[in-house]
C-alpha positions as CSV (number, residue, x, y, z in Angstrom):
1,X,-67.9,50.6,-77.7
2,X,-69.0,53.5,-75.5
3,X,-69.1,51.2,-72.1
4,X,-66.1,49.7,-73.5
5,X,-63.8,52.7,-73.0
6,X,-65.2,54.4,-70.0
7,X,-64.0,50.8,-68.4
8,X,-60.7,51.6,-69.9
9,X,-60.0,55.0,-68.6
10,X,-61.8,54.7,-65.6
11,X,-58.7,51.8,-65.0
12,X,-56.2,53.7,-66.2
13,X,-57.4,56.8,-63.9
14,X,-57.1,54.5,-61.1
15,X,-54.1,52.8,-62.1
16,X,-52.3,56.0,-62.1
17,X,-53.8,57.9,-59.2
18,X,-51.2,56.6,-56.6
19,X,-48.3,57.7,-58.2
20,X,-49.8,61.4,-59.6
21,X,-50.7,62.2,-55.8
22,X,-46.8,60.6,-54.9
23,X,-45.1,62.9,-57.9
24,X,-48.2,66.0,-56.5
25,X,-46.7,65.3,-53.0
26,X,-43.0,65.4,-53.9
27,X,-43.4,68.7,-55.9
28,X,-45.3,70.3,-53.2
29,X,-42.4,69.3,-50.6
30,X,-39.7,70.6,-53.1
31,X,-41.5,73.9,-52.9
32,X,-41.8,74.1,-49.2
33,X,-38.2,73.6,-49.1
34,X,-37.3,76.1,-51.4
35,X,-39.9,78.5,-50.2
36,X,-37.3,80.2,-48.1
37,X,-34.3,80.1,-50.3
38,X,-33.6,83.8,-52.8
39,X,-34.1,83.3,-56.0
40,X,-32.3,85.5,-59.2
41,X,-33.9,88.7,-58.9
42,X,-35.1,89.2,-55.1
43,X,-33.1,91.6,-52.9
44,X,-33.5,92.8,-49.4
45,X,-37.0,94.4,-49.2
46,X,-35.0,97.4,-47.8
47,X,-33.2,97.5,-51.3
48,X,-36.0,97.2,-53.9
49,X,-37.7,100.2,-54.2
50,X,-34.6,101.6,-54.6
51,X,-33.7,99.7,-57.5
52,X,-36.7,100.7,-58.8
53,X,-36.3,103.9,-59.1
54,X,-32.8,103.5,-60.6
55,X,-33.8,101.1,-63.6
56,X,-36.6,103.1,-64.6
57,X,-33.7,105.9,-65.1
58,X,-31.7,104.4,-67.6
59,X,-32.6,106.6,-70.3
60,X,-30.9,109.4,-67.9
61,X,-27.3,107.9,-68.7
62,X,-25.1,109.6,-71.2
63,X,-24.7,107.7,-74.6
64,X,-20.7,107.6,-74.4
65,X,-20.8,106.2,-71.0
66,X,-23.3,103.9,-72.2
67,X,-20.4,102.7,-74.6
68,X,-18.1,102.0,-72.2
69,X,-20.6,100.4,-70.0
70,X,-21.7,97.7,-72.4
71,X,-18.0,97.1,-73.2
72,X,-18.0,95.8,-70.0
73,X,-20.8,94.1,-70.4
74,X,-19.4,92.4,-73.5
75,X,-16.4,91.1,-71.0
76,X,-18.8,89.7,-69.0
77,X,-20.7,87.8,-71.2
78,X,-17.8,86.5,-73.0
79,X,-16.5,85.3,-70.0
80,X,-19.9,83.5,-69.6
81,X,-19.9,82.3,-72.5
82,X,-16.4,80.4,-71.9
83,X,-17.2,78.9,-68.5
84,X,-15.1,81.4,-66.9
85,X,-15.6,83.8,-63.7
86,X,-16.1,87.2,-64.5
87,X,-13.5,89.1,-62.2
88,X,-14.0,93.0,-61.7
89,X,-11.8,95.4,-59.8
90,X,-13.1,98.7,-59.2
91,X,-9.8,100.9,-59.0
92,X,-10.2,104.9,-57.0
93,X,-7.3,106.3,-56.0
94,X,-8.0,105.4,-52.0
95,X,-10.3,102.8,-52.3
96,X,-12.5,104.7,-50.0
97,X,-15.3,105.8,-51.9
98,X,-16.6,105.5,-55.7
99,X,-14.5,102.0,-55.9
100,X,-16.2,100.3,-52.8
101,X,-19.8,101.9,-54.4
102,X,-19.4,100.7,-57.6
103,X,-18.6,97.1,-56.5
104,X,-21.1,96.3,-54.3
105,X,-24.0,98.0,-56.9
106,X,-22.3,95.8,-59.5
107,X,-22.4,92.3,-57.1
108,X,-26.0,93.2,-56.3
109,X,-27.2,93.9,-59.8
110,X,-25.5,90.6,-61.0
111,X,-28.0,88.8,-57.9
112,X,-30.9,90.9,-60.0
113,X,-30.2,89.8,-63.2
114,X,-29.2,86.5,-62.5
115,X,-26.0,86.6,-64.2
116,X,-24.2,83.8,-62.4
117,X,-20.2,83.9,-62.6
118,X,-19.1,87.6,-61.6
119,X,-17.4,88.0,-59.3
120,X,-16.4,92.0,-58.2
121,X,-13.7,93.7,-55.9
122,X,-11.9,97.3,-55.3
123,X,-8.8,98.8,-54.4
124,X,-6.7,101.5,-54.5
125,X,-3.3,103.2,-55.9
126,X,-3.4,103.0,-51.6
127,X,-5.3,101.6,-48.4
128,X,-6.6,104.5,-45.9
129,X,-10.6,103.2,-45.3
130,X,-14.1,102.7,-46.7
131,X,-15.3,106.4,-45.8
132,X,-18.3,106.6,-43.3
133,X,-19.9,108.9,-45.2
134,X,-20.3,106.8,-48.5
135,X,-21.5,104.1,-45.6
136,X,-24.2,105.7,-44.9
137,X,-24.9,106.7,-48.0
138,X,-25.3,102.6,-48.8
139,X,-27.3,101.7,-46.0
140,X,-29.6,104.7,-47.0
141,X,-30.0,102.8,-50.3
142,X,-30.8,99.7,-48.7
143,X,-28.1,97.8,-48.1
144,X,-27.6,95.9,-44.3
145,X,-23.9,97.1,-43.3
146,X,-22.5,95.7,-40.0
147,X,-18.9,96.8,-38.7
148,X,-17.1,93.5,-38.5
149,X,-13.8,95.1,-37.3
150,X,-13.1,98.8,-36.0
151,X,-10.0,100.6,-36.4
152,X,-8.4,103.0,-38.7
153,X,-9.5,100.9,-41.7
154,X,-13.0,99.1,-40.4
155,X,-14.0,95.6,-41.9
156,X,-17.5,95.6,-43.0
157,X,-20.1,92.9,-43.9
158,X,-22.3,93.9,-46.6
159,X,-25.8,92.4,-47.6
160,X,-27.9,92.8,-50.3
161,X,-30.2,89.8,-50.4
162,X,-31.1,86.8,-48.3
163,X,-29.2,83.1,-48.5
164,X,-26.0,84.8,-50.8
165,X,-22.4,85.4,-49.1
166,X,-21.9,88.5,-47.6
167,X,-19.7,91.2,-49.2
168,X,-16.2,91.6,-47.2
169,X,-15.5,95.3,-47.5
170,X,-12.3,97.0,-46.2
171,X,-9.9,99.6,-47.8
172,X,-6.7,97.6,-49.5
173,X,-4.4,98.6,-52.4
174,X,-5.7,97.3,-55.9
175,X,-3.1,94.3,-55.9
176,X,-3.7,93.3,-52.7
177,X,-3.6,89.4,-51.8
178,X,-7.6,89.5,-51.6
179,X,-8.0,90.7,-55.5
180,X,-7.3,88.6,-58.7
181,X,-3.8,89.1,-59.5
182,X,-4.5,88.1,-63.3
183,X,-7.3,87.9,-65.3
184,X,-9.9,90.2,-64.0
185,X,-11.5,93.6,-65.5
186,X,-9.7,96.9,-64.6
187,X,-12.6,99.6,-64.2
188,X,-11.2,103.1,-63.1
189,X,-13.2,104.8,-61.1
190,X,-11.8,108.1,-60.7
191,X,-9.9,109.9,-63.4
192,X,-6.9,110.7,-61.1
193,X,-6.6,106.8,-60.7
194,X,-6.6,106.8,-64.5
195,X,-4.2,108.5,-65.2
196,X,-1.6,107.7,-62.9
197,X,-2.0,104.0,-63.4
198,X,-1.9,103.5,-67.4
199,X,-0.9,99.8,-67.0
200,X,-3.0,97.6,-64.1
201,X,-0.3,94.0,-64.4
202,X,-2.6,91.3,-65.1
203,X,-6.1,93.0,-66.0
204,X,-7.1,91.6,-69.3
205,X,-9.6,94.6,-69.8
206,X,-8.8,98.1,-68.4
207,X,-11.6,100.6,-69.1
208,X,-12.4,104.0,-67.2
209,X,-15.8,104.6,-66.0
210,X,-14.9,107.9,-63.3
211,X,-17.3,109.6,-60.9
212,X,-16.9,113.1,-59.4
213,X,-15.5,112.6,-56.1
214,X,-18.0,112.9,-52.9
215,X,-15.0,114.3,-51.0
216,X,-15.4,117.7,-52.7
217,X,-18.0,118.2,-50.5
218,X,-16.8,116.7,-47.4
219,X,-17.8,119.3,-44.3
220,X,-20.2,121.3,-46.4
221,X,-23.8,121.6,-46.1
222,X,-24.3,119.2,-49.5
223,X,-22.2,116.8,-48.3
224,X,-24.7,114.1,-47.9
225,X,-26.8,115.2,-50.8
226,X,-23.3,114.6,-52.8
227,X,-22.6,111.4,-51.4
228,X,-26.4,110.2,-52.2
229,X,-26.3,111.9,-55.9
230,X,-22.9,109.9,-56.4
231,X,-24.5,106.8,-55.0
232,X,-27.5,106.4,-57.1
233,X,-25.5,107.6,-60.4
234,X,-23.5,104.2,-59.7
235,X,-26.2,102.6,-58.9
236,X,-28.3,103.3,-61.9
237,X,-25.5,102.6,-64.4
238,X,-24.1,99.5,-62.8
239,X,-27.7,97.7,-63.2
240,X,-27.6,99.5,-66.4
241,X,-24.4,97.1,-67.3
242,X,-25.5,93.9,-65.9
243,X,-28.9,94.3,-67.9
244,X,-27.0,94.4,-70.6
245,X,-25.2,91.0,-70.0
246,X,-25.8,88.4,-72.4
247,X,-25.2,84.9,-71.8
């Protein structure tokens, strides 16, 4: 019996050997092509240890802006859920600051997470132009910002992560052709914005999330302490939202 089955599976071994290397070859190629492609989770290297520090903060967040934070989550994953896009507008009153912040934190912490589907813009009660200041404040953190188009309201590309889309950023009213007109996710940035815009037409969710305004400082000698304090507080509690995110 013993001589009997060695025959056997030595056959079989042999029988099968061409096409295990074949399916061994083909996996290895796949790999080699995808080597260079980002996966879920990877950012710029200039990024990460910034969003490192950030998530190991979450405990630092306030438990009634946590609230309102996972209702937003909650939007998002419903949306998921449904097969539907996940449309965000961050509203400030100039679209110049916290609003152009809090949407590219939120479109890089979706990449982090994986959460496939959202899909996030600002705007403003008015246009006037993403403010320097907050720019440098973002490339500080990591992000790779190149002037696209100069003027009194510069076009920006924004990156956050190899072999995604980069992030078209310019200063534009919150109903602006380039923003969901219906069906998207209202989230006020500043209180001032908040209050003067009780109704957003079209936003199925409307919910306030304000910062203190960098501009307070503007020409002082904290300005770019207050513009980096404002940027990681965004930071931290957008990732704190999209970890949250349940699909």
């Amino acid at each position: 019996m013993c001589p009997y089955r060695i025959i056997t599976i030595t056959q079989l071994t042999k029988a099968t050997m061409k096409t295990f290397s074949l399916c061994l070859f083909m996996l290895l190629t796949l790999t080699a092509m995808n080597s260079n492609e980002t996966k879920p989770g990877e950012l710029n290297a200039s990024l990460q240890p910034y969003v490192d520090q950030i998530t190991s903060e979450f405990d630092q967040i306030p438990e009634e802006r946590k609230r309102a934070l996972t209702k937003l989550a909650l939007y998002i994953s419903t949306k998921q859920n449904s097969g539907e896009a996940a449309k965000l507008t961050f509203i400030c009153t100039h679209n110049s600051r916290r609003s152009h912040m809090s949407q590219l934190w939120t479109q890089a912490a979706a990449h982090f997470y994986g959460v496939e589907g959202v899909e996030t813009y600002s705007g403003g009660t008015e246009a006037t132009a993403f403010n320097p200041r907050a720019v440098k404040a973002m490339k500080k953190a990591g992000f790779n910002i190149t002037t696209v188009k100069q003027g009194d309201n510069p076009v920006y590309a924004v990156n956050y992560a190899e072999g995604v889309p980069t992030v078209e950023a310019f200063s534009k009213k919150y109903d602006a052709p380039e923003n969901p007109q219906k069906d998207f996710a209202a989230i006020m940035t500043c209180s001032e914005a908040d209050k003067n815009c009780p109704l957003i037409p079209g936003a199925s969710l409307r919910i306030p999330v304000p910062y203190d305004d960098p501009k307070e400082f503007d020409g002082t000698a904290q300005e770019e302490a207050k513009y980096d304090e404002r940027c990681h507080q965004i930071a931290r509690e957008m990732f704190f939202m999209m970890s949250k995110v349940k699909s």
